[in-house]
Each structure stands twice: as structure tokens, then as C-alpha cells.
NUPA-550255 format. One record per residue: y negated, x negated, z of N, C-alpha, C, O in turn; residue number from 1. Coordinates in steps of 0.1 Angstrom, whole numbers. Layout:
ATOM     nyy     nxx     nzz    cayy    caxx    cazz     cyy     cxx     czz     oyy     oxx     ozz    nr
ATOM       Y       X       Z       Y       X       Z       Y       X       Z       Y       X       Z   NUM
...
//
This chain:
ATOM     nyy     nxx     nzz    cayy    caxx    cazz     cyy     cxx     czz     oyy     oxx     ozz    nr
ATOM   -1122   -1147    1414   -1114   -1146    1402   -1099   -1144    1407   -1095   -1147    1418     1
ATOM   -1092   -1138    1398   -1078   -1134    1399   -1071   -1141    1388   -1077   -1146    1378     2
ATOM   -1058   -1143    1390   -1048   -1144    1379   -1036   -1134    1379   -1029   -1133    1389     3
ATOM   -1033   -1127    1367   -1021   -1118    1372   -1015   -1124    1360   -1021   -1131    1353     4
ATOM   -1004   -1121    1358    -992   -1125    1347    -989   -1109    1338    -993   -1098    1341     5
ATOM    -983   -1112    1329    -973   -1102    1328    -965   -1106    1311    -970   -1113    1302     6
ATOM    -953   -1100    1311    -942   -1103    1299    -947   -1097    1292    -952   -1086    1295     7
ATOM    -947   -1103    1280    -940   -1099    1263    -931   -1093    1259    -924   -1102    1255     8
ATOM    -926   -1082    1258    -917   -1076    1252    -911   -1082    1239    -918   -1089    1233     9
ATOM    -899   -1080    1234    -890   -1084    1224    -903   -1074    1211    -903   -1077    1199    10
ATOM    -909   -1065    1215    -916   -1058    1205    -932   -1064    1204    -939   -1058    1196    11
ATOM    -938   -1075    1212    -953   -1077    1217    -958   -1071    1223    -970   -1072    1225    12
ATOM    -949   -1061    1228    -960   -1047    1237    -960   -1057    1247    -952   -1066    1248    13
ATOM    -974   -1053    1260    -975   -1058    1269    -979   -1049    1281    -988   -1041    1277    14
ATOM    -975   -1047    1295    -979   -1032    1304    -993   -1045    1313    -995   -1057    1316    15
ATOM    -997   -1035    1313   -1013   -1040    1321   -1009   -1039    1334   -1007   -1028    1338    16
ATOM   -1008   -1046    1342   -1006   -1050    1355   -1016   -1040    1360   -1027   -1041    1354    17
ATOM   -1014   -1034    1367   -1024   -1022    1378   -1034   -1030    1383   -1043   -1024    1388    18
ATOM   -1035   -1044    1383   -1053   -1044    1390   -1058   -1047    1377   -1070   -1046    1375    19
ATOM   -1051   -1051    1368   -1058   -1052    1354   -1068   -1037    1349   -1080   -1034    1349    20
ATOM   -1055   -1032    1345   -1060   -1015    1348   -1070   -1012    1354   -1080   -1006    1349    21
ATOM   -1068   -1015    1371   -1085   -1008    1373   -1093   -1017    1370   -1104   -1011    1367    22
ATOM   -1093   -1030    1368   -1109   -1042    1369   -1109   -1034    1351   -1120   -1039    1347    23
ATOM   -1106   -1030    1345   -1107   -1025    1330   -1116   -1012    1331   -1126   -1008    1325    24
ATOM   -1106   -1004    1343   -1111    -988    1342   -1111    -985    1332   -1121    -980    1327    25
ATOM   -1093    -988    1323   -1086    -979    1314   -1079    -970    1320   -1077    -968    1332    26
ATOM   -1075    -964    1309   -1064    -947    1311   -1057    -946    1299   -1062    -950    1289    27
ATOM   -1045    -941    1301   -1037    -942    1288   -1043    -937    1276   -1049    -928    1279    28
ATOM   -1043    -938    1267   -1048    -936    1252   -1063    -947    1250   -1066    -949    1238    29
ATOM   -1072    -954    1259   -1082    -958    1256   -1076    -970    1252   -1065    -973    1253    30
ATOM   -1088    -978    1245   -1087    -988    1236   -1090   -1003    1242   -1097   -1005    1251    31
ATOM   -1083   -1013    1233   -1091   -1025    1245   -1095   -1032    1233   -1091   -1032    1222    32
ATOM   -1106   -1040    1239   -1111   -1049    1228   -1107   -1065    1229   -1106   -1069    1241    33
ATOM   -1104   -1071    1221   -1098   -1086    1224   -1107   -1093    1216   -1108   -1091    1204    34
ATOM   -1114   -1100    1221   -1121   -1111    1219   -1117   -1127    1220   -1117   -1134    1231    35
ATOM   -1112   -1133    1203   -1107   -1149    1205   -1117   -1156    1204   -1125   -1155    1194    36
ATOM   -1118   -1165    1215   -1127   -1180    1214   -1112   -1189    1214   -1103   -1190    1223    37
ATOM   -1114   -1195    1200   -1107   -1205    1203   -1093   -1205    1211   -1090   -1193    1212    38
ATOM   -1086   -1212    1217   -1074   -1205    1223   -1073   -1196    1239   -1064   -1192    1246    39
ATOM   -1090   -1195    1239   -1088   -1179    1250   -1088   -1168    1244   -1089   -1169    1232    40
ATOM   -1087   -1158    1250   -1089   -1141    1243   -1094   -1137    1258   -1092   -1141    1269    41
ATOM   -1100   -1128    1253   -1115   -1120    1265   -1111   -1106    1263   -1115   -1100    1253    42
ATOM   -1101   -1098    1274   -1099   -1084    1267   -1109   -1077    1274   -1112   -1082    1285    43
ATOM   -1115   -1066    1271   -1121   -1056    1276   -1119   -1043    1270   -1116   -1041    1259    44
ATOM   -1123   -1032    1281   -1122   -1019    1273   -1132   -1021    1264   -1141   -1030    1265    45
ATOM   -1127   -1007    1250   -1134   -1006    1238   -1144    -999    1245   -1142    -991    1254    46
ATOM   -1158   -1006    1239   -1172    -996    1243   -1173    -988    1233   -1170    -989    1221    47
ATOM   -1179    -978    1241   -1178    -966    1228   -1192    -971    1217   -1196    -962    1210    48
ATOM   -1197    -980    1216   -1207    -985    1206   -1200   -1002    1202   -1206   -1010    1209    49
ATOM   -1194   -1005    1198   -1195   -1023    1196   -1203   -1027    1191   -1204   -1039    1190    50
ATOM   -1214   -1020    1184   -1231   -1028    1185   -1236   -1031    1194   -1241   -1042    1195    51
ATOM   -1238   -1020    1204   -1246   -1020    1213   -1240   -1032    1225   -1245   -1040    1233    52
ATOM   -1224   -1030    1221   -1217   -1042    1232   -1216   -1056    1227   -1214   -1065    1235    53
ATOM   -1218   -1059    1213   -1219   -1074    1207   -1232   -1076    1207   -1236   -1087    1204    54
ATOM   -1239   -1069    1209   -1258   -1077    1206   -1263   -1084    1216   -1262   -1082    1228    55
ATOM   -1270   -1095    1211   -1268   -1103    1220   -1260   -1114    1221   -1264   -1124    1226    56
ATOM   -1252   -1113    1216   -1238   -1123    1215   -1243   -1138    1208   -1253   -1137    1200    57
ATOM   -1238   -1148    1211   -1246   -1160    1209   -1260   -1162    1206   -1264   -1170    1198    58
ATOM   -1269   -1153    1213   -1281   -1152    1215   -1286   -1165    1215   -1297   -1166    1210    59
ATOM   -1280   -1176    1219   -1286   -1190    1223   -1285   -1199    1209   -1291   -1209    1207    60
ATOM   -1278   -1193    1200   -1279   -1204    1187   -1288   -1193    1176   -1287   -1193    1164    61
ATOM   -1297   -1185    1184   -1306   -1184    1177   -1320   -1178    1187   -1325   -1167    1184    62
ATOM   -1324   -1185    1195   -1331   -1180    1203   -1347   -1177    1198   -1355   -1173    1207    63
ATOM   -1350   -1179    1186   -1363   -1170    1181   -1359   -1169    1166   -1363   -1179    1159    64
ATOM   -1354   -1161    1160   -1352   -1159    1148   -1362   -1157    1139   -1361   -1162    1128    65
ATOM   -1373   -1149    1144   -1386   -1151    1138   -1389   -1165    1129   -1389   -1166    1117    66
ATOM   -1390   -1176    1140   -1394   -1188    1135   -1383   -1190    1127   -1384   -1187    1115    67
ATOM   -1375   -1193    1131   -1363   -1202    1123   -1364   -1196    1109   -1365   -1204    1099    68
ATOM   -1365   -1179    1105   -1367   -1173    1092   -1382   -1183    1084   -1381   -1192    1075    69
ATOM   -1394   -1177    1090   -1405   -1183    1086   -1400   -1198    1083   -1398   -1199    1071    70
ATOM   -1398   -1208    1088   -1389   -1217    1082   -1380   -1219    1074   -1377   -1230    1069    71
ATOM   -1375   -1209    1072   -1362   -1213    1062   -1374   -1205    1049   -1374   -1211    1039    72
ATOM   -1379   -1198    1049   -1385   -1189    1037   -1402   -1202    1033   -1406   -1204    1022    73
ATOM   -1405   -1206    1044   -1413   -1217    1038   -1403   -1229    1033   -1406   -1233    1022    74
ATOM   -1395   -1235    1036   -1386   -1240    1028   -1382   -1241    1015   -1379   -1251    1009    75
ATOM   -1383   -1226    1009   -1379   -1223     997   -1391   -1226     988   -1388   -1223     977    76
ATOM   -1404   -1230     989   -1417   -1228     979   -1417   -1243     978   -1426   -1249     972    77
//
């Protein structure tokens, strides 16, 4: 793991420190994605699908959805 720093501008712009840049493998005009948990943020380049790049995503608070549905729909009778 690395730590790099970098300033805030009087405007919020921020310049991506060059090893940022490459561990990203951005180029000027591409996009980044910011992800907040709570008081971290997770930047990454924008994938060119954000379905295909969020699925999956807390997979663990629902690890067989099948059942949990069949349960909640027997529930309801």
C-alpha cells in the first residue's frame, strides 16, 4: 500500500499525483468514480458499465436471495 497526499485548491479541484494516475490508468478527459463508506471515499476509474462494476456489491448481506424472498412471500399468507 501507498499513501500519496495532495491539495485542495481555493476552487476543490484536486491534480492526481502521477502514481495515482497510473495505479488508476486515467488520461485526461476520463472519469472517476467516488465511492463514500462512511468517512472513507474509494476513487476509481469510471467503468464503462457501473452495473457490471457494482454487482456484487454487498453480496454478503444477502447471500441467497432466493430463500430470503421465498421467506418474506411466505410471510405474507
Amino acid at each position: 500500500m501507498q499513501a500519496v497526499t495532495a491539495q485542495i485548491s481555493s476552487k476543490y479541484q484536486v491534480v492526481l499525483p502521477k502514481a495515482v494516475r497510473q495505479a488508476l490508468g486515467v488520461q485526461p478527459q476520463d472519469e472517476l468514480l467516488f465511492v463514500i463508506e462512511g468517512d472513507a471515499v474509494i476513487v476509481r476509474a469510471r467503468p464503462a458499465s457501473l452495473t457490471t462494476a457494482l454487482r456484487g456489491l454487498h453480496a454478503d448481506l444477502w447471500p441467497d436471495p432466493e430463500t430470503w424472498l421465498e421467506t418474506e412471500r411466505a410471510s405474507w399468507e
